[in-house]
N, C-alpha and C positions, 0 to 999 in steps of 0.2 A: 697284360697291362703292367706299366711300371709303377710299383709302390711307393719307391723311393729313386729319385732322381740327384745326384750331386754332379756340377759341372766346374772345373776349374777351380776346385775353392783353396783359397789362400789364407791361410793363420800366423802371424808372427807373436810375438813375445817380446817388447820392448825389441831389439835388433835380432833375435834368433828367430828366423823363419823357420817353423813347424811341421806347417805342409803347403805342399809348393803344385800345386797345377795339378790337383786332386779330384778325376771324373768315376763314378762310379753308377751302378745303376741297381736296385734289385726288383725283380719279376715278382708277383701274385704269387705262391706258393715253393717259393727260391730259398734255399737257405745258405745264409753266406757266414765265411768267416772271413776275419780280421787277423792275419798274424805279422811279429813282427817284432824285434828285440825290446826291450825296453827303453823307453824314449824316444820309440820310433813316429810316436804320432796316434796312436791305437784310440787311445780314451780321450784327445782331443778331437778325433776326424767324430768320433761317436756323440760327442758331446755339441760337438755342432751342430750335427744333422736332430740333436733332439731338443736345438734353443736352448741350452744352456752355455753353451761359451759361443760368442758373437762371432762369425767370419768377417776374414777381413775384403775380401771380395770374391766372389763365383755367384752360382744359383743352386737355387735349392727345389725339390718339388715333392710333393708328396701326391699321387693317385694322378698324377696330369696338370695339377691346381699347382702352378710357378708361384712359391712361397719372398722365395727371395730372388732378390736379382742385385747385379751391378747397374751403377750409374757412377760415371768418372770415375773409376776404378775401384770403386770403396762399394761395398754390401748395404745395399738398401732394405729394411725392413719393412711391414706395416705397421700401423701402431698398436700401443699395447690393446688398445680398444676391440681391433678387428683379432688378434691373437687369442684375448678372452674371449670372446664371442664363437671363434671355430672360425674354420675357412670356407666352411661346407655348408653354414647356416643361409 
């Protein structure tokens, strides 16, 4: 079962694209690293996938449950309402 799901996701910075067409996946009892020079991208691809910094378009999933997605090329959220609440409730 995938844990964590990332598809395509794109993050710029005012004109500096960050991460560009970024898919990743990790498995139930998987352990993954992240390396990569500095200013490679590392603690924003991280910070995405934990809702702290906004993507600017792909999908996101945690356990199966499609958290985010694109529409017209921009990253679609839920509201904050369904975020507080859990996904699982």
């Amino acid at each position: 079962m995938k844990l964590l799901e990332i598809n395509n996701l794109q993050k710029s910075f005012d004109s500096k694209t960050v991460l560009k067409d970024i898919s990743m996946s990790v498995e139930k009892g998987e352990v993954v690293s992240i390396l990569g020079p500095s200013g490679s991208g590392k603690s924003t691809l991280l910070r995405c996938a934990t809702f702290l910094e906004t993507m600017d378009s792909g999908e996101l999933s945690y356990s199966g449950t499609k958290i985010v997605t694109t529409k017209d090329g921009k990253a679609v959220y839920p509201s904050k309402s369904i975020m507080k609440e859990g996904f699982n409730s």
